[in-house]
C-alpha positions as CSV (number, residue, x, y, z in Angstrom):
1,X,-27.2,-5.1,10.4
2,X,-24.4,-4.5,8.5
3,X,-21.8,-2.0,8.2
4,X,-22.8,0.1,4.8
5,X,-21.1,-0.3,1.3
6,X,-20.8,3.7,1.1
7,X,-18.7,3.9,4.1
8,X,-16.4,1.0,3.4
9,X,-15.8,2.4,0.3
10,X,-15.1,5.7,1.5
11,X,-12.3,4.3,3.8
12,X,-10.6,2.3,1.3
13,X,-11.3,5.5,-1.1
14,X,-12.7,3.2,-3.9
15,X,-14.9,5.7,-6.2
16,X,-15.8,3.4,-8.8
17,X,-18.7,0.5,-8.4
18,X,-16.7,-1.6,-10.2
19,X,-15.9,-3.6,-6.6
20,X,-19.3,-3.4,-5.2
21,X,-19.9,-7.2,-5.2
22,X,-16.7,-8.4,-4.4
23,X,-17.2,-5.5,-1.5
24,X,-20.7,-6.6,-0.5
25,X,-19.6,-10.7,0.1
26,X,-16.4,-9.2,1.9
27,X,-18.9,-7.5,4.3
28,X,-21.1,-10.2,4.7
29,X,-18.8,-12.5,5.4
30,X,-17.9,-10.2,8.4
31,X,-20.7,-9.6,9.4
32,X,-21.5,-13.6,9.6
33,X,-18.2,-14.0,11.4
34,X,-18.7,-11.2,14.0
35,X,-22.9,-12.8,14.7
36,X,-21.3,-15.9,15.1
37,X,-18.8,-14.7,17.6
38,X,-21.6,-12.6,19.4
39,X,-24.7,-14.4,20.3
40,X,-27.6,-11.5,19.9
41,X,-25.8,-9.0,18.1
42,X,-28.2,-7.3,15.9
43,X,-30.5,-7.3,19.2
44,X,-27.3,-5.4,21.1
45,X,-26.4,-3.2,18.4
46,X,-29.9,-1.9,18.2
47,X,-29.7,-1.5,21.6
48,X,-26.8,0.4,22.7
49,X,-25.0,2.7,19.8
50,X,-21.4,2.1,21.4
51,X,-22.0,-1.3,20.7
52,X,-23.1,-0.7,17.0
53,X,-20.1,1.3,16.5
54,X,-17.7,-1.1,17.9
55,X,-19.4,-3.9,15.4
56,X,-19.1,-1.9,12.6
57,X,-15.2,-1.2,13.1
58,X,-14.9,-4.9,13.4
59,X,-16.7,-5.4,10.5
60,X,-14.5,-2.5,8.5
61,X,-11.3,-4.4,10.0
62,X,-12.0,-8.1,8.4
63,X,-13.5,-6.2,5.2
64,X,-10.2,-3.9,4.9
């Protein structure tokens, strides 16, 4: 479970969808560094939200 497109975009107030794919491999590639850093982590963001919300500002951080 990833962070979503709209809100990266929204915080690096990008309004065109002209950087959508370089955007979407950005944020997979965090997202595949943070689960292999975190053993379980979709299973503990669906769990707890704190945890989700932590993840997510990771992800935003290595995406930014």
């Amino acid at each position: 479970m990833s962070i979503a497109l709209s809100t990266v975009k929204e915080y690096l107030k990008i309004d065109s969808n002209s950087f959508d794919d370089e955007l979407i491999r950005m944020i997979d590639t965090a997202h595949a560094m943070l689960t292999g850093a975190v053993d379980n982590l979709d299973i503990l963001c669906a769990l707890d939200d704190a945890i989700k919300k932590k993840a997510d500002m990771i992800e935003l951080m290595y995406t930014a």
